[in-house]
C-alpha positions, 0 to 999 in steps of 0.5 A: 491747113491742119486738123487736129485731133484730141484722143483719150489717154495719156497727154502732154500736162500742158497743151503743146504747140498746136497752130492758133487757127486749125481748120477743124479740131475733133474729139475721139470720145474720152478726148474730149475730157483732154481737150478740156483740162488742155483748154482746147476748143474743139468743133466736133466730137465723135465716138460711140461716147463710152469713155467720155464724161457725161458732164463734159459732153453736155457742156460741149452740147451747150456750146454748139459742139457737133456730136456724131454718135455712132453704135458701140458696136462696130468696125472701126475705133474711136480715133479711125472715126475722127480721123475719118472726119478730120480727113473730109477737110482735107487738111495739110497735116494732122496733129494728134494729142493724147492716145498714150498709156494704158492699154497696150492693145489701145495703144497699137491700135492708135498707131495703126490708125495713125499710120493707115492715115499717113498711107492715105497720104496724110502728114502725121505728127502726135503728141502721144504721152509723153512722145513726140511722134512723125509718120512719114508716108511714100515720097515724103520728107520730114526735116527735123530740128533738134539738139545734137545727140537727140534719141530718135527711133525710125521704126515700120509700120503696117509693113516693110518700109524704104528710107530713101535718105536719112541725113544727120543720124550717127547711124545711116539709114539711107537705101535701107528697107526697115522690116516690121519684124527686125529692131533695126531703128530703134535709138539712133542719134541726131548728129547735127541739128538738122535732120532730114528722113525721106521715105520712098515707100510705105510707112515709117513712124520717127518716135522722139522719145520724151522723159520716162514718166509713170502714167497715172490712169486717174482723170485728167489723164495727163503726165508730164510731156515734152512741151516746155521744154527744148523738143524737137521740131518737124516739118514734111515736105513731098519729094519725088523720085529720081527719075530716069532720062527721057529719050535724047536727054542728056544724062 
């Protein structure tokens, strides 16, 4: 089962490849304007509404939508709150679309709500901008299908992180703990057109970047993406660790 969510900023110009019977599809505020000029039916929308444009709410209303308001005033973000919601299904995988541009501050903060989801065990994939986006949590693999020469970034988040094995990078990475304060994965390279990235503990997030396009800030909030064209593919799976012999077992 996926959930998919729909955030504010800059997205694909066209929707990408999202499954055709998500078991529910939430709205962070302004994501609710995306999802319109993406032509995503979306069954809930949550924020505190600051961004969203009032015509399109009412719309939504009409429709049926659900909305949860909550005060402006408050701890968590908008995206953190649709997580929150997309969560209560307990769906296999989250894909996110939107959140890209703009503020840098937004911006972090949007992978920081991305990876506190990958660390409660969620399977993260975002359409960010122009971006395509992985977070793979503890003891989860992701195997990648992509072009040879393919530029994937591996990069930390919230912390130090293990990459247990990393095959089909020009680069290894495999057995190397990934520091939040060192550059380490940026820019490796595909060398096959299979690639598998397992994480043994904490977070990482595998960035494909998409073409370099200047964000427009006018509404909709939309650039040029990676959808329609040849992009990379993922697809998790759990792994477990190798564990140890048992007593009287043989090695």
């Amino acid at each position: 089962m996926v959930a998919i969510i729909v955030v504010g900023g800059v997205a694909p110009s066209s929707a990408p490849p999202l499954p055709s019977n998500p078991v529910l599809t939430v709205a962070a505020d302004g994501g609710l304007d995306v999802a319109v000029a993406l032509a995503i039916e979306v069954d809930l929308v949550v924020g505190d509404l600051d961004s969203v444009d009032p015509a399109g709410l009412a719309e939504a209303r009409e429709r049926g939508v659900e909305v949860r308001r909550f005060a402006a005033a408050k701890n968590h973000t908008d995206l953190e709150l649709a997580i929150d919601a997309a969560l209560e299904v307990e769906p296999s995988e989250l894909v996110i679309v939107g959140g890209g541009g703009g503020r840098l501050d937004h911006l972090i903060g949007v992978l920081a709500a991305l990876a506190g989801a990958a660390g409660r065990g969620a399977n993260v994939t975002g359409y960010v901008g122009t971006d395509l986006i992985w977070l793979v949590g503890a003891e989860v693999c992701l195997d990648i299908t992509a072009p040879p020469g393919t530029t994937l970034s591996l990069m930390p988040l919230g912390g130090p992180a293990t990459v247990r094995r990393a095959i089909g990078l020009r680069w290894p990475l495999s057995g190397v703990m990934l520091s939040p304060w060192e550059a380490l994965g940026v820019s490796n390279l595909t060398e096959s057109p299979e690639v598998s990235i397992e994480v043994s503990d904490g977070v990482v997030a595998v960035i494909a970047p998409g073409p370099e396009t200047p964000a427009r800030t006018h509404r909709p909030p939309l650039v040029t993406g990676l959808v329609g064209t040849s992009h990379p593919v993922g697809c998790f799976r759990t792994t477990r660790p190798p564990s140890s012999p048992q007593p009287g077992e043989p090695r």
